[in-house]
N, C-alpha and C positions, 0 to 999 in steps of 0.2 A: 293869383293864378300861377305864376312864375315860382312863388314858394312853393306850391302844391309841387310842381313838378322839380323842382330842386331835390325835394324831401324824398321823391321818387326816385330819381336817378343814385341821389345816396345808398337806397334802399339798396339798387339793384347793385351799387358798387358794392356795399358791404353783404350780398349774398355772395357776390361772386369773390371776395376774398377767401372771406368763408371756405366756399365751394373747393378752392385754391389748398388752402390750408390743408385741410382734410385729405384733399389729392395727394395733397406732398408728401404727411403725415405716412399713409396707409404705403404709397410705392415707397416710402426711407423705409417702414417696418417689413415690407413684403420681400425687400432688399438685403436687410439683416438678418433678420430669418432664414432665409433661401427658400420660403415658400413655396414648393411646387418643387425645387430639384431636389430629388431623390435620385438613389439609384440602388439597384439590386445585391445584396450583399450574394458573392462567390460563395462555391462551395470548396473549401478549401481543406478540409478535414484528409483524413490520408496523406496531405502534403508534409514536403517537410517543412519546418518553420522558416526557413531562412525564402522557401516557393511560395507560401501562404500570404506571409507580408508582402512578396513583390504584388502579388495579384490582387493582393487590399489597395496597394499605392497604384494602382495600373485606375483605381476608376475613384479616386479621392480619399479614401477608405484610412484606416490605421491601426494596425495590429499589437494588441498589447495583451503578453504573456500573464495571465492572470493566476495557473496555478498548472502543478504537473504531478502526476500520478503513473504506478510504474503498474504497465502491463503484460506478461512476460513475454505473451502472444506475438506483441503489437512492436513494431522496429522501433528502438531508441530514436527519439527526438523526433517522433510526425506528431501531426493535429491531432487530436483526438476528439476535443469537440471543440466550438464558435460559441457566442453570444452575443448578437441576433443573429439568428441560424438559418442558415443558407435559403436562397430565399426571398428574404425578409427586405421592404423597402426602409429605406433609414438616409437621411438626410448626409451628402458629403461633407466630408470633412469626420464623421464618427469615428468610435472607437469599437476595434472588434475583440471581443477578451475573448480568447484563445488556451487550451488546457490542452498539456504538449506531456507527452510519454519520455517519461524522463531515462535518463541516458544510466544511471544509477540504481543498482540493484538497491531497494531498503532494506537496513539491518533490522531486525527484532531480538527481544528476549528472548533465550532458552526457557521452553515454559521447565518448571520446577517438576521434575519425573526422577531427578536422582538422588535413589536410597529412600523415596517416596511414593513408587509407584510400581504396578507391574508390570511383565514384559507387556501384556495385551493392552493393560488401559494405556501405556505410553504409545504404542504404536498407533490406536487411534485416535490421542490426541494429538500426534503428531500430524497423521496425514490429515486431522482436518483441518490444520493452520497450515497446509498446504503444501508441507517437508515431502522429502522422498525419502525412504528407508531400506536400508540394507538388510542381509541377511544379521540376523543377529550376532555377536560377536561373547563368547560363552566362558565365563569363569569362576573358579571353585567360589561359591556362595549357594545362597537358599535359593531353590529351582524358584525362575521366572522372577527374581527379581532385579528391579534396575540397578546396578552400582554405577554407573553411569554412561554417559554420551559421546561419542566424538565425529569431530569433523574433518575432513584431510587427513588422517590420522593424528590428528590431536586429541587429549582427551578437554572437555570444554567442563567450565566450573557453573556453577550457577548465576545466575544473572546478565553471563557472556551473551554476546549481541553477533548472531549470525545473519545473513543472506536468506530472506525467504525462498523458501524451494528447494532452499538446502538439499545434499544428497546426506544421509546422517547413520551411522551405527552406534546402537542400543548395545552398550555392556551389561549381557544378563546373567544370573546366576545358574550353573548346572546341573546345582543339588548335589556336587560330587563332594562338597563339604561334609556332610554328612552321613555319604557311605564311606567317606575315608576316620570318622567318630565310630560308626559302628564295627569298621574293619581291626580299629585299634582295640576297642572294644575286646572284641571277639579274642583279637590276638592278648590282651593281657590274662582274658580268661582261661584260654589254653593254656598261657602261661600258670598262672596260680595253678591250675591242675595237675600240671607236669612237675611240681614240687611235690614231694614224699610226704606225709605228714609226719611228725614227731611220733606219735604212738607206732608208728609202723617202722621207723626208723629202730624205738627204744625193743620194739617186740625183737627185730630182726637179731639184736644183739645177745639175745638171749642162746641163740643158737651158735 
């Protein structure tokens, strides 16, 4: 009888270690975790970076610059976007990667238009990589062709690496190359004809 209930009381001691264990187990992981505390990520986009991270660091948060992109609209150096976006619950202590309007105009290639292209197709391919263009700037060559580009008044080579948005002038041709071929033209021909011919000279002597 005393064993029966020895064997019991074991029982109940080793359910409630058990029990114990488990308990411990689950509030250490519910502890490490941070289970259940969240909190609301800010909207911090239009900010500027240096405002964004105070107000990630104001509620546990942590802002890290993940990538920057130039908009020309948009003021040098504010947010542009978050990820996890405004909003969004996320456990403290996270990380908020932030895409930040960069302070640096980007350079690009000259696309290839000079002595390759005409006035018309270069201007539209200009304005659709998003250049600005001047009134065209016009010299003795074949009407409407490119000889080439400049910017500031420089004249730029092929490959050169401008400022998107550039302001830019198109050196095109005026055609007047070749009303100055047909003027010489014209003028040697007058000439030849305004020489005597030999028989009219040999006739004239006769008299």
């Amino acid at each position: 009888m005393k064993t029966g209930k020895y064997i019991l009381l074991n029982l109940v001691l080793m359910v409630a270690v058990a029990a114990g264990l488990v308990y411990g187990v689950l509030a250490w992981l519910d502890s490490y975790t941070r289970h259940g505390e969240a909190v609301t990520v800010p909207n911090i986009e239009n900010m500027t970076l240096a405002q964004g991270v105070r107000e990630l660091q104001k509620i546990g948060l942590e802002g890290v610059v993940s990538d920057s992109i130039y908009i020309k609209d948009k003021t040098p150096g504010i947010i542009l976007d978050m990820n996890p976006d405004a909003g969004s619950r996320v456990k403290e202590g996270r990380s908020v990667y932030i895409t930040v309007n960069t302070n640096n105009i980007p350079l690009v290639v000259l696309p290839d238009v000079i002595d390759n292209s005409s006035a018309r197709q270069a201007r539209a391919l200009f304005l659709a990589s998003g250049f600005k263009l001047t009134e065209n700037e016009l010299v003795p060559g074949e009407r409407d062709w490119v000889y080439g580009v400049k910017y500031n008044e420089r004249e730029l080579e092929l490959n050169d690496r401008v400022p998107i948005g550039a302001t830019l002038t198109l050196v095109v041709g005026s055609g007047e190359r070749e009303m100055v071929v047909d003027s010489l033209a014209s003028d040697s021909l007058d000439f030849v004809e305004a020489i005597p011919h030999k028989s009219s000279v040999d006739n004239d002597s006769w008299f």
